[in-house]
Each structure stands twice: as C-alpha cells, then as structure tokens.
Residue frames as qw, qx, qy, qz and C-alpha x, y, z in Angstrom:
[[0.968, -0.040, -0.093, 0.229, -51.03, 71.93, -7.50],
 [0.053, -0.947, 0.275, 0.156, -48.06, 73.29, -6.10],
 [0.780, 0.460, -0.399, 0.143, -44.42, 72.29, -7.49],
 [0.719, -0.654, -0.046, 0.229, -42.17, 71.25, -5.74],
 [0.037, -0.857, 0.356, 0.372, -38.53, 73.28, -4.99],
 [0.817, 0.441, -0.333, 0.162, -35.64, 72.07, -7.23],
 [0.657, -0.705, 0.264, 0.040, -33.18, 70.87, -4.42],
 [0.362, 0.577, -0.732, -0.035, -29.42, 70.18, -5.69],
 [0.928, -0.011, -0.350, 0.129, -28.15, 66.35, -5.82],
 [0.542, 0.356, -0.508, 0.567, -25.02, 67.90, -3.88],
 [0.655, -0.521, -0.488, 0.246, -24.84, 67.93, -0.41],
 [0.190, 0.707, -0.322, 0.600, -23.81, 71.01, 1.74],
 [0.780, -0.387, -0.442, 0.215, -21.57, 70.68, 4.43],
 [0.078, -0.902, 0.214, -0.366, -20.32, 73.07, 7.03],
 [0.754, 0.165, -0.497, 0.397, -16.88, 71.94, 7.66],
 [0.743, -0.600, -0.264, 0.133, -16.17, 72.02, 11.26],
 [0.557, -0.434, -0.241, 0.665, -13.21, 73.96, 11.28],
 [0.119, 0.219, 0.224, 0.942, -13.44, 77.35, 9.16],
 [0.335, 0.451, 0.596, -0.573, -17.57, 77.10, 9.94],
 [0.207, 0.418, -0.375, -0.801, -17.88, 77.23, 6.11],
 [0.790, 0.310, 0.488, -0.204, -20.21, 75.70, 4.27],
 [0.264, -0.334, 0.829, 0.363, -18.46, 73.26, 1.64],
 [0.851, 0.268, -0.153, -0.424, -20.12, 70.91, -1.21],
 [0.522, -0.266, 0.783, 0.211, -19.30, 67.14, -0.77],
 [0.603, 0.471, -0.259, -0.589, -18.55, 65.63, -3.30],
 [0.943, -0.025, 0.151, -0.296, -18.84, 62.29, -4.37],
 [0.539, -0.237, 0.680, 0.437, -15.64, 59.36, -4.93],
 [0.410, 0.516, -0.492, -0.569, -14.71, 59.44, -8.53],
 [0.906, 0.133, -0.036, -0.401, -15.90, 56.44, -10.67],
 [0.470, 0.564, -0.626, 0.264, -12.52, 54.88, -10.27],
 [0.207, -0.384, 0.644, -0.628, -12.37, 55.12, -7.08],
 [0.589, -0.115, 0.277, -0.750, -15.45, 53.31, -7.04],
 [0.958, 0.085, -0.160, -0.222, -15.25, 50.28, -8.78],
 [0.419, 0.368, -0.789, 0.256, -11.65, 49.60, -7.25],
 [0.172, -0.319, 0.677, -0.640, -13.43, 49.41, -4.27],
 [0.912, 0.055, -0.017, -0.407, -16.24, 47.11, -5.48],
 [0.672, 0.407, -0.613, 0.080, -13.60, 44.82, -7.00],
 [0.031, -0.455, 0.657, -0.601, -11.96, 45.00, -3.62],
 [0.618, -0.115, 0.343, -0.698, -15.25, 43.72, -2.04],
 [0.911, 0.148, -0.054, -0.381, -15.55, 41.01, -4.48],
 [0.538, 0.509, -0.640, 0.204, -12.61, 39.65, -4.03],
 [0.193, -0.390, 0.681, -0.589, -12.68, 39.90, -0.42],
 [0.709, 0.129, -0.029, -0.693, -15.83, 37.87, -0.97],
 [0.884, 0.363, -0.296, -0.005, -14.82, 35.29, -3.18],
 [0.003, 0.445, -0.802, 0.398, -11.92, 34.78, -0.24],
 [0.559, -0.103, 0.577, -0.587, -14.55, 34.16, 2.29],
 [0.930, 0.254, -0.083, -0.252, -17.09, 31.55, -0.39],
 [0.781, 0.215, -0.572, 0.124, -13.89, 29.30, -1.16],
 [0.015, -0.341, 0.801, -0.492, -12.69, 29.66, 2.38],
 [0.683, -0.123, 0.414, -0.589, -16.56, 28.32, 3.50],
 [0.836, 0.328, -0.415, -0.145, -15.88, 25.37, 0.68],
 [0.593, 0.347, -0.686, 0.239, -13.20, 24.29, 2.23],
 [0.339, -0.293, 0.622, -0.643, -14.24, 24.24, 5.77],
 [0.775, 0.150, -0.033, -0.613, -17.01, 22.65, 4.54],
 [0.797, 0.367, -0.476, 0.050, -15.04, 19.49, 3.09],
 [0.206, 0.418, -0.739, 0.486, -12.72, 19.53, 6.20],
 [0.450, -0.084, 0.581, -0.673, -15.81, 19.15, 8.71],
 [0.940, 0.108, -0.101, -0.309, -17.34, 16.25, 6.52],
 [0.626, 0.363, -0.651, 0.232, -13.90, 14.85, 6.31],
 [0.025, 0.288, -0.784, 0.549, -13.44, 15.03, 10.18],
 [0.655, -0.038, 0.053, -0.753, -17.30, 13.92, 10.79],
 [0.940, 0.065, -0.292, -0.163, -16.85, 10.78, 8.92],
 [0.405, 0.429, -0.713, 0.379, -13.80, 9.98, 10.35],
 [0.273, -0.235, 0.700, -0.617, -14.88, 10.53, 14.18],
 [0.731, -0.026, 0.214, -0.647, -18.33, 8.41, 13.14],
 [0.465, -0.212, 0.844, 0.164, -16.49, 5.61, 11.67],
 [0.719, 0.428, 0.086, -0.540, -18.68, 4.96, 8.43],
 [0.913, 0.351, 0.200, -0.055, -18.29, 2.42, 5.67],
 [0.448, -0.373, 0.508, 0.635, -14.76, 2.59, 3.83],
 [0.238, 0.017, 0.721, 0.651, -16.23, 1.62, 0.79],
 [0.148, 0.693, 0.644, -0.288, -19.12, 3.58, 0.93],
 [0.557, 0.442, 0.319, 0.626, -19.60, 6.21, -1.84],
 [0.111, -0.936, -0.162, -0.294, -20.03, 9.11, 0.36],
 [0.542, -0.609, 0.384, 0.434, -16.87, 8.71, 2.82],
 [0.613, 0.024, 0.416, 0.671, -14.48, 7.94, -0.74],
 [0.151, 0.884, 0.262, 0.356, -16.53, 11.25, -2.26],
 [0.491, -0.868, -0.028, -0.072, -15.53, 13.04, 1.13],
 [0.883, -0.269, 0.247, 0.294, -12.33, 11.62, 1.18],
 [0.595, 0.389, 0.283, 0.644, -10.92, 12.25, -2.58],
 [0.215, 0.767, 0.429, 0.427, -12.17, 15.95, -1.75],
 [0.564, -0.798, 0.180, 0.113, -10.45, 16.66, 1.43],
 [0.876, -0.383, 0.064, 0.287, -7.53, 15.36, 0.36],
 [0.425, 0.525, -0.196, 0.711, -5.19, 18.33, -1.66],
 [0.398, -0.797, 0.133, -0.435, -6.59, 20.65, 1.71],
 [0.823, -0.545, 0.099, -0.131, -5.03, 17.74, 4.08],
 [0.925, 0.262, -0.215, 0.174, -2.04, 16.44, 2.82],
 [0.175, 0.600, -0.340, 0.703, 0.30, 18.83, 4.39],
 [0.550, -0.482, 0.466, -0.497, -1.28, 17.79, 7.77],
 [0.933, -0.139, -0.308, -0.123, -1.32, 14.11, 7.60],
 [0.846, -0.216, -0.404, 0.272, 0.46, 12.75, 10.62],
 [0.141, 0.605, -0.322, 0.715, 0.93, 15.96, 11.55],
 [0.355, -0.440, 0.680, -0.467, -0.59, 14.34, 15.11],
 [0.075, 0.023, -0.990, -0.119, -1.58, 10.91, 16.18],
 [0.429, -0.227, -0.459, -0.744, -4.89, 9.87, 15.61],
 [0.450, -0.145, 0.672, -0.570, -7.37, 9.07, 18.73],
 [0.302, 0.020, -0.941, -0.150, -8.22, 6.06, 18.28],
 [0.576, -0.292, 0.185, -0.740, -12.16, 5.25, 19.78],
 [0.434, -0.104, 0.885, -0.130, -13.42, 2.31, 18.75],
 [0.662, 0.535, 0.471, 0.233, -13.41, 0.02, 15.74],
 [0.461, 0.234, 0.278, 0.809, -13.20, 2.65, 12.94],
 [0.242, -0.957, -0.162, -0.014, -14.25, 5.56, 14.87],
 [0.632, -0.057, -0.054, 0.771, -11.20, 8.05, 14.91],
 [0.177, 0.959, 0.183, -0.127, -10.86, 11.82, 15.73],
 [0.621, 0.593, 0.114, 0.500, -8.17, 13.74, 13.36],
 [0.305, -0.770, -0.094, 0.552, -6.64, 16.53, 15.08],
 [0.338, -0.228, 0.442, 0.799, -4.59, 17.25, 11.85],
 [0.025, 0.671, 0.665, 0.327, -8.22, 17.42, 9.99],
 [0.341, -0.865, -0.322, 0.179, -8.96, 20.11, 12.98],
 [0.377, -0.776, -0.039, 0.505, -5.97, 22.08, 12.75],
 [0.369, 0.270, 0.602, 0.655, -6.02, 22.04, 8.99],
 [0.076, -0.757, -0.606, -0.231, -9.36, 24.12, 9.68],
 [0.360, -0.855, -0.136, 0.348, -7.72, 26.46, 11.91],
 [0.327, -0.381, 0.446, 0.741, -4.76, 27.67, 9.28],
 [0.046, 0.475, 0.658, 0.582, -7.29, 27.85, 6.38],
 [0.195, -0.867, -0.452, 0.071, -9.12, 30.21, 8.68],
 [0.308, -0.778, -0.018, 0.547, -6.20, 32.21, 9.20],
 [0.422, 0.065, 0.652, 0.627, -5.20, 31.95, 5.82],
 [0.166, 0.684, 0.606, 0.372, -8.29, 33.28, 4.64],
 [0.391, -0.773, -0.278, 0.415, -7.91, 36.23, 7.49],
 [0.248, -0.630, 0.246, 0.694, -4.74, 37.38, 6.36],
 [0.370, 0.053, 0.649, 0.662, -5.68, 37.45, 2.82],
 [0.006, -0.770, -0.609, -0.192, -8.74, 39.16, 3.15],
 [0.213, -0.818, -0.181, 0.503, -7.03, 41.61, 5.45],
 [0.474, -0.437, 0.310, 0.699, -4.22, 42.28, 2.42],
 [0.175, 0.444, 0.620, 0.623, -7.22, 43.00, 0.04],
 [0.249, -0.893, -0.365, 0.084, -8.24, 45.57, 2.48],
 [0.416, -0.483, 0.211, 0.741, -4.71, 47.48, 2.20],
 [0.278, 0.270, 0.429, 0.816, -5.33, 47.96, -1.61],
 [0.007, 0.865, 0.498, 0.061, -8.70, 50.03, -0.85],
 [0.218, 0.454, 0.077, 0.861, -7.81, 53.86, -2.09],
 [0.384, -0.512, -0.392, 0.661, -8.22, 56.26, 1.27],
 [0.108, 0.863, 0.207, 0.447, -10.10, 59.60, 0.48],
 [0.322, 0.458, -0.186, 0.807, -8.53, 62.38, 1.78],
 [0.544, -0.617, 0.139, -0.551, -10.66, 63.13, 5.17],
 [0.890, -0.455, -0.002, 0.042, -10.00, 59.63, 6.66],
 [0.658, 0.302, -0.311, 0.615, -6.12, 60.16, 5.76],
 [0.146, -0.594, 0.272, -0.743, -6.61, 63.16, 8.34],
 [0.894, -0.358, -0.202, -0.178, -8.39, 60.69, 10.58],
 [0.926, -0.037, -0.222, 0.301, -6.02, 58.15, 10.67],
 [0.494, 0.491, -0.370, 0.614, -2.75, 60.66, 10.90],
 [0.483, -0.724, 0.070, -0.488, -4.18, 62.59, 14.44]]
C-alpha cells in the first residue's frame, strides 16, 4: 500500500516580478468575518428591498385591476404599502380607466427610488470591505 506524499496546506507562488517563488498566505480571521458581515448585510439590503417591491407591485396590481374596496386582501395590501407610499401620494395624477380601475404612477416611481435606494446602500457596504494588499497595487496602476 503505498502512502501518500505529505503536501503543505500553503500554496506556492512564483511572483511574477522577481520570478521567486513566494507562499500565499491566507486573509487573517478578521479580515474574514468583516467581510462575511459585509455580505450579510449587503444581503439583508437586497431581502427587505425584495419585501418592499413586493408590497408596491400588489399595491399597484390592485389598484390598476380595480378590486373590491372592502375586500380583505386590497385593505391588507393597502395598510402595507402605505409607510413605503406616503411620500409619493399625488406625487402624479392618477389614470383613470374605468370604474375603479386606476394606474398609480407614484406607486411605480416609488419602486424605482427604493431600487436605487437599495443600490446606493448596498454599494456603501461595499466601501467598508478591507482591500488586501495585491488588489491595492491593482487598483493604483
């Protein structure tokens, strides 16, 4: 039965300019869980940003289909949309269809600033992420 070699966990690399061969070595455990964290945050952007889209596009849905008033899914839909909307109401005029068919633009363009909202907060949890010391060379070139 033969054994096999013993092979090191470290990695050798021959670094491209000297032609030397280097050991990489791995992010420190710090390093590492700021950058989980980082992820989970960035995450937990994106999940409440899909919540709330979610609510806006039932909220504009029922609106454009006209449904019951007093129906317990539109007043569900309704009560749950409304901290996300308030800041748009009458922000334009509503298109009237017919009967109680209506389409929201202010519903719609609520959805588009909650998108960027979520953008630029996801991007400014991507600034905190700690920058090893090869891509800082990268980036400077």
């Amino acid at each position: 039965m033969a054994v096999a070699p013993i092979v090191s966990k470290k990695k050798t690399v021959v670094e491209s300019k000297t032609g030397e061969s280097t050991i990489k070595v791995e992010p420190p455990q710090e390093t590492y869980e700021t950058e989980k964290m980082i992820v989970k945050d960035r995450r937990i952007i994106w999940y409440i940003w899909l919540v709330i889209e979610i609510i806006l596009l039932l909220r504009f849905l029922t609106k454009l289909f006209g449904p019951n008033p007093s129906n317990g899914f539109n007043i569900l839909i309704t009560i749950l949309s409304a901290p996300f909307t308030f800041l748009f109401n009458d922000l334009f005029p509503l298109s009237l269809l017919d009967g109680r068919k209506v389409i929201e633009w202010s519903t719609l363009f609520a959805m588009v600033v909650y998108l960027f909202l979520a953008i630029i907060f996801s991007r400014f949890f991507k600034l905190k992420k700690p920058i090893d010391p090869l891509e800082a060379e990268k980036k400077s070139k």
